[in-house]
C-alpha positions as CSV (number, residue, x, y, z in Angstrom):
1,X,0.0,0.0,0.0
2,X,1.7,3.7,-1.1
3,X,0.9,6.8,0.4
4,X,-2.3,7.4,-2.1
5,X,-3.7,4.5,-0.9
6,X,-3.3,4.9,2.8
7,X,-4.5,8.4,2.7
8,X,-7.3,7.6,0.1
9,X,-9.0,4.9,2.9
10,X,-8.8,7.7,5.7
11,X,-10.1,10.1,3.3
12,X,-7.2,12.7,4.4
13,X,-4.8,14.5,2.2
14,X,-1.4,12.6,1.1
15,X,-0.2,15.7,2.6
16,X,-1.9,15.9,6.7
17,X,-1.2,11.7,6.4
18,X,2.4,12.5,5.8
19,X,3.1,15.2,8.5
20,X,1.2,12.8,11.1
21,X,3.4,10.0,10.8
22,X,6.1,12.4,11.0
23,X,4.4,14.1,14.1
24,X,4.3,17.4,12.9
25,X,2.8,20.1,16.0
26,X,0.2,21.5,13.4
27,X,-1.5,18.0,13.0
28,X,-4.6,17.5,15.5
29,X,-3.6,15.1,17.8
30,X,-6.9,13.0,17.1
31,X,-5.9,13.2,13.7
32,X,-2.2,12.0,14.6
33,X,-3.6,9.2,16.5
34,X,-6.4,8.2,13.6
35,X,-3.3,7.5,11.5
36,X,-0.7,5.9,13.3
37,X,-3.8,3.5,14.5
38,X,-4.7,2.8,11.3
39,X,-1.2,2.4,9.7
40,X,-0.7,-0.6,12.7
41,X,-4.0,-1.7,11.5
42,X,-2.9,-1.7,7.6
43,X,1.1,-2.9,7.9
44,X,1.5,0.8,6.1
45,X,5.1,2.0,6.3
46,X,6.3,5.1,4.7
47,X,9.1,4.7,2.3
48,X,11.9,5.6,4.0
49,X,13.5,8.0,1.4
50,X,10.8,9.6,0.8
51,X,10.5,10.4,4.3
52,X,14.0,11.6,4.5
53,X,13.6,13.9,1.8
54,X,10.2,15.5,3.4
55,X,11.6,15.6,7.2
56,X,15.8,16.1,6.9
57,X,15.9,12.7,9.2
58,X,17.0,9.6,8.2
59,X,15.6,7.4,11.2
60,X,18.3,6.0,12.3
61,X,21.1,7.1,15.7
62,X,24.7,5.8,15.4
63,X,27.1,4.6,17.7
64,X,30.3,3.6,17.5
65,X,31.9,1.0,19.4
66,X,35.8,0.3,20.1
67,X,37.1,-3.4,20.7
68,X,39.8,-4.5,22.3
69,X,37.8,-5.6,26.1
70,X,34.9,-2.7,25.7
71,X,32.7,-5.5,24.6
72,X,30.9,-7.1,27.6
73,X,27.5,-7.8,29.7
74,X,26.9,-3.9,30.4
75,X,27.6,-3.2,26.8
76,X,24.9,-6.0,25.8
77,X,22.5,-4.3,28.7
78,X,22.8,-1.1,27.1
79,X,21.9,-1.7,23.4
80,X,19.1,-3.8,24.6
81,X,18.1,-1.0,26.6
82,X,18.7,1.4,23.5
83,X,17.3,-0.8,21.3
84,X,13.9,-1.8,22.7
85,X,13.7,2.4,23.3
86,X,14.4,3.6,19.7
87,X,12.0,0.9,18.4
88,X,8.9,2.3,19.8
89,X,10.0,5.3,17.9
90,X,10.7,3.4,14.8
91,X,14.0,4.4,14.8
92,X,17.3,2.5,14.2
93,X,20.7,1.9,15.4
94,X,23.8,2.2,13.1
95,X,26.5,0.5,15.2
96,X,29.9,1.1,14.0
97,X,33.2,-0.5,15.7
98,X,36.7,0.7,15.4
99,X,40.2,-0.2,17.0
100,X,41.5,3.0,17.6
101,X,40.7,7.0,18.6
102,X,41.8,7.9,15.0
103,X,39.7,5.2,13.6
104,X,36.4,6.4,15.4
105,X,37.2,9.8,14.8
106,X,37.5,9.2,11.0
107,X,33.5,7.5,11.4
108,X,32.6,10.5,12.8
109,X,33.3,12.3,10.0
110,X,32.4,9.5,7.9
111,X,28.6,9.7,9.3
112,X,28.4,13.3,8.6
113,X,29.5,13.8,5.2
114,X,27.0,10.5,4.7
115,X,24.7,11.6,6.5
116,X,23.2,8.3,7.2
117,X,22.3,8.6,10.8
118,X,20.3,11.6,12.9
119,X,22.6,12.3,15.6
120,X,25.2,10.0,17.4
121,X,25.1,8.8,21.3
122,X,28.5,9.5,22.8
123,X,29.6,6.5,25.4
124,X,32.4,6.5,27.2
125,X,33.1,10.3,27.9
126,X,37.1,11.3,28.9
127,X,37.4,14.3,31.4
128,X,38.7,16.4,28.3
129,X,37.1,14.7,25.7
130,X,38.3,15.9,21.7
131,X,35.0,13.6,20.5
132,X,33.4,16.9,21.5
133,X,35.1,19.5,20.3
134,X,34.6,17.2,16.2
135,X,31.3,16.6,17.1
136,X,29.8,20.1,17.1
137,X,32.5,21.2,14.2
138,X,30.7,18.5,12.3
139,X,27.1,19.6,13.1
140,X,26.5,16.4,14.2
141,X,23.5,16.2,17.0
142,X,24.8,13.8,19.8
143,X,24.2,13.1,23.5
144,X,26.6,12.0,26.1
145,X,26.3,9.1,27.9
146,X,27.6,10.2,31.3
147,X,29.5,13.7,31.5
148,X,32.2,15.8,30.5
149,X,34.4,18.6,31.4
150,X,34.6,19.5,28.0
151,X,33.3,23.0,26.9
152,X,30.0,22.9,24.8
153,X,26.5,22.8,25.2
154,X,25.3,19.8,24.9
155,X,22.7,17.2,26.6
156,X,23.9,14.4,28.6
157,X,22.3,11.4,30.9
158,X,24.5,10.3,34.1
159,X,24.2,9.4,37.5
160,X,25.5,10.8,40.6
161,X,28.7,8.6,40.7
162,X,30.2,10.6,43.1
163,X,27.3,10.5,45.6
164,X,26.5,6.7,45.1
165,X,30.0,5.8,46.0
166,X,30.6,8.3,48.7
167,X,27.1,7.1,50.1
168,X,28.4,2.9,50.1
169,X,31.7,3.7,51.3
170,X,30.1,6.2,54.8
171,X,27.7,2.7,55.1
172,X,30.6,0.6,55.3
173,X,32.2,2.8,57.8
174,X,29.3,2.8,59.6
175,X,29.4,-0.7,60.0
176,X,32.7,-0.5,61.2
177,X,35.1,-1.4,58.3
178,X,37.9,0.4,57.7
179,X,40.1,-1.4,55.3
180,X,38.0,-0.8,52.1
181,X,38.5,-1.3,48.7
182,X,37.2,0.4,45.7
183,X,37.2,-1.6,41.9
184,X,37.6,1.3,39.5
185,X,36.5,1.4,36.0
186,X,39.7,3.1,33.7
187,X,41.5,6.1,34.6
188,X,40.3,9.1,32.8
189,X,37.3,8.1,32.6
190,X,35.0,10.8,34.4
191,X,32.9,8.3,36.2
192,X,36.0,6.6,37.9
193,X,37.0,9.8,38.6
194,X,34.5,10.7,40.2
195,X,33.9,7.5,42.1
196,X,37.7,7.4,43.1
197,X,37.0,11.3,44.7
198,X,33.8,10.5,46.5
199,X,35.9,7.5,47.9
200,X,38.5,9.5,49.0
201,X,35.9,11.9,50.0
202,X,33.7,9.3,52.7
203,X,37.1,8.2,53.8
204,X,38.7,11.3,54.5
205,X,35.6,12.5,56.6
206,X,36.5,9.7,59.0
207,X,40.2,10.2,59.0
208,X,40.5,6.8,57.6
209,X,44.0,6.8,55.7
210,X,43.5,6.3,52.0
211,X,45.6,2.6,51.3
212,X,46.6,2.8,47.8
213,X,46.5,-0.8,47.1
214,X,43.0,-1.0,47.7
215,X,42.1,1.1,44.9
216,X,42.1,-0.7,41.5
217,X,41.7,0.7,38.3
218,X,41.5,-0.7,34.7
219,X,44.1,0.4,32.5
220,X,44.3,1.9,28.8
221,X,46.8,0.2,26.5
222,X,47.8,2.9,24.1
223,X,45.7,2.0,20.8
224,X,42.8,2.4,23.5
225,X,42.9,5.6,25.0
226,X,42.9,9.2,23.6
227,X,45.4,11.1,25.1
C-alpha cells in the first residue's frame, strides 16, 4: 500500500497523512492518532526515502563501538536497553566499531558527510574529551552518555557517581570497616574519577588513611585511549 492508498482509505490528504506519521505540531492530535492507528492496522510504512527527503531525518542514531575488552555484559545491557527504546519510535541503530581513537574519529566524520544517521550517542566520555570538540564542528546532534568537562553545550544522561559511591563507602564505615576497597573502571574516565573522589571523600571525613592498594583501576593500552 503507497501513500495514495493509505490516505485515500482515511479520506485525508497525502499531505496531513504525511506530517502525522512524522508528528508534525500542526496535525490535531486526534488526527495524529487516527493515522498511526490505522497504519498498525494496515502494515502501512512510509518509504523511508521519501521520508527523508520530506523531514531532513533519516531514522536511524549511530554509535560507535571500540574493541579491544569494551565489549561485555553492560555493553549487551545497554543496546538492549537502547534498542527496545528507539523501536517504539521506529527508529534504528547504526552501530559502528573501530580499533583505535583515530579510527572512530574518521567514522565520525564519515557519518556526517554520509549523512546516514540523525545524531550520534557518545559513550564512554574522557574528562577532556576531543570527541566533542569534532562533534559540534561537524554539526553532528549527539548526547553523552555520562559527562564531560569538555566545553559545549550539549545534553547528557548520568548518575551521581560521586554520591553513590561516597554514600556505600560512609555505610561501610558505619558498619565498622575500615580497610575498604574500591574496583575502579579506567582512569580518565569521568565516572571513575568521580567514584575514586567520593571514595576519597567518605574516607577522608572519618580520617581513615587512603591505602593505595585497595584502589584498582583498569588500564588503557595505548591503541585504547585518547590522550
Amino acid at each position: 500500500m503507497n501513500l495514495k492508498e493509505f490516505a485515500n482509505r482515511l479520506e485525508l490528504s497525502q499531505t496531513t497523512v504525511s506530517r502525522a506519521l512524522s508528528g508534525y505540531p500542526e496535525v490535531k492530535q486526534a488526527t495524529r492518532e487516527r493515522v498511526l492507528k490505522a497504519a498498525l492496522e494496515y502494515g502501512y510504512r512510509p518509504n523511508t526515502s521519501a521520508l527523508g527527503l520530506a523531514t531532513g531525518r533519516v531514522g536511524a542514531i549511530g554509535i560507535v563501538l571500540k574493541g579491544g575488552g569494551e565489549f561485555g555484559p553492560h555493553t549487551s545491557e545497554f543496546m538492549g536497553g537502547l534498542g527496545g527504546r528507539l523501536q517504539q519510535e521506529e527508529i534504528d541503530i547504526l552501530v559502528s566499531t573501530v580499533d583505535s581513537p583515530e579510527a572512530e574519529l574518521a567514522t565520525y566524520r564519515r557519518l556526517a558527510a554520509s549523512k546516514r544517521v540523525d545524531a550520534i550517542i557518545l559513550h564512554s566520555p574522557f574528562l577532556d574529551d576531543p570527541r566533542i570538540a569534532l562533534l559540534n564542528s561537524l554539526r553532528l546532534p549527539f548526547i553523552v552518555h555520562g559527562r564531560t568537562n569538555s566545553d559545549g553545550n550539549f545534553g547528557w544522561l548520568d548518575i551521581d557517581n560521586f554520591g553513590a559511591v561516597r554514600q556505600s563507602t560512609s555505610h561501610l564505615l558505619d558498619l565498622g570497616h575500615r580497610r575498604i576497597a574500591l574496583l575502579n573502571g579506567y582512569r580518565g574516565r569521568i565516572f571513575a574519577e568521580h567514584r575514586q573522589d567520593g571514595y576519597q571523600t567518605a574516607l577522608s571525613a572519618r580520617g581513615v588513611t587512603i591505602d593505595p592498594d585497595l584502589c584498582g583501576h583498569g588500564e588503557f593500552t595505548d591503541e585504547m585511549g585518547f590522550p
